[in-house]
N, C-alpha and C positions, 0 to 999 in steps of 0.2 A: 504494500500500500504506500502510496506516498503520501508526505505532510500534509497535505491537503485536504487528502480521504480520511486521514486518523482526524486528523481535526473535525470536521464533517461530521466525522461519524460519534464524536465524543461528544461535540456539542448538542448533534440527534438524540441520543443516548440521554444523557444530561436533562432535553428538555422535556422529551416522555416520560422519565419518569418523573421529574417534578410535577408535570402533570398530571400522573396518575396519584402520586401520591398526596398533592394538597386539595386537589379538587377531586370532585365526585365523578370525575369520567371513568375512573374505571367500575366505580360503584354501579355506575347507572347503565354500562356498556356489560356488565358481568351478569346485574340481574335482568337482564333483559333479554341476555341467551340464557337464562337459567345457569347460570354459574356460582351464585351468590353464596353458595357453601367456600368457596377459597376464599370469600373475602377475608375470613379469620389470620391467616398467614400470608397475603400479600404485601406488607408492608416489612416482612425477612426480607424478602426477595426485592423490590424495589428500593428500599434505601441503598444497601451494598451495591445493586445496579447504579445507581447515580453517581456513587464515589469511586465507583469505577470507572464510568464517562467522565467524572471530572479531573482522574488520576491520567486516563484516555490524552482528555484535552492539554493537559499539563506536559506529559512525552510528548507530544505533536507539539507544544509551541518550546519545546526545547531543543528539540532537532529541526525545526525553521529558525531558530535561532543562531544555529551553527556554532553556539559554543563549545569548545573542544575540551571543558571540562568534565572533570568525572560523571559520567551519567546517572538520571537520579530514579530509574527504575528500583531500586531497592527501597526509597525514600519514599516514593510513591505508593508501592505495594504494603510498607509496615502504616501509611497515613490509611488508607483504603482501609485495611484491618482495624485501627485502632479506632477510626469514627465508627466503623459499623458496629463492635463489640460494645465500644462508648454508648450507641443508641440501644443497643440490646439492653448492656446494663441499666439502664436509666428509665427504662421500658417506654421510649419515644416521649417521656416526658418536656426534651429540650428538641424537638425531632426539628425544626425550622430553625431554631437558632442556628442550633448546629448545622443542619444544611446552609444556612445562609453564611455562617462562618466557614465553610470548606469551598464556596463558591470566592469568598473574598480572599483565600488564603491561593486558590490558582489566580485570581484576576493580580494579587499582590507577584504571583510569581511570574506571571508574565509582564509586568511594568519591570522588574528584577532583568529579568534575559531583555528586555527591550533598551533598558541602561545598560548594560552590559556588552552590546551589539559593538564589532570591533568595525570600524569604516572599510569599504571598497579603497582596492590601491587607485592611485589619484589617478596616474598619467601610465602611459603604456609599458613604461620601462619596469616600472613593479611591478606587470603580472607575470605570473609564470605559465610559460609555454612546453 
């Protein structure tokens, strides 16, 4: 896939399931086909999906980034775990802060890689051929 597609697909990702899980569409799209038995455990499976589209969106703007520092898939993966465990424990008590704090902590990390962004060489003689 390229940056573009992860990106794409994180922020897709990302915005289905905040969808599904703050408003009633998946409520009303569930019992409508007769599903409404899952409703009990949809929201296991939808928060982790979200922090994992935003963990998604966050590799895709680090690799359009081109920073040739250490990559931060491990950093990503222990955040993904630890908010979704967090929500579990807390039993969705803080379920939107928290989501709303993991969406400012990528938007924080891409202003990060965007300061960070090293300039194109000026004139011809500094690219390498």
């Amino acid at each position: 896939m390229t940056n573009n597609q992860l990106l794409c697909t994180g922020c897709g990702g990302t915005i289905i399931a905040a969808l599904c899980c703050f408003t009633p569409i998946l409520v009303i799209g569930l019992g409508a086909v007769g599903f409404s038995a899952w409703l009990g455990w949809v929201d296991y499976v939808l928060f982790p999906m979200m922090f994992a589209s935003m963990g998604l969106v966050a590799f895709a703007l680090y690799l359009r980034s081109g920073n040739k520092g250490p990559s931060p898939k491990a950093a990503i993966v222990i955040a993904v775990a630890a908010l979704s465990a967090l929500l579990f424990w807390l039993e969705f008590r803080y379920a939107l802060r928290i989501s709303i704090a993991a969406a400012g902590a990528v938007a924080a990390y891409a202003f990060y890689l965007r300061a960070g962004r090293r300039p194109g060489p000026v004139d011809e003689k500094e690219t390498i051929s």
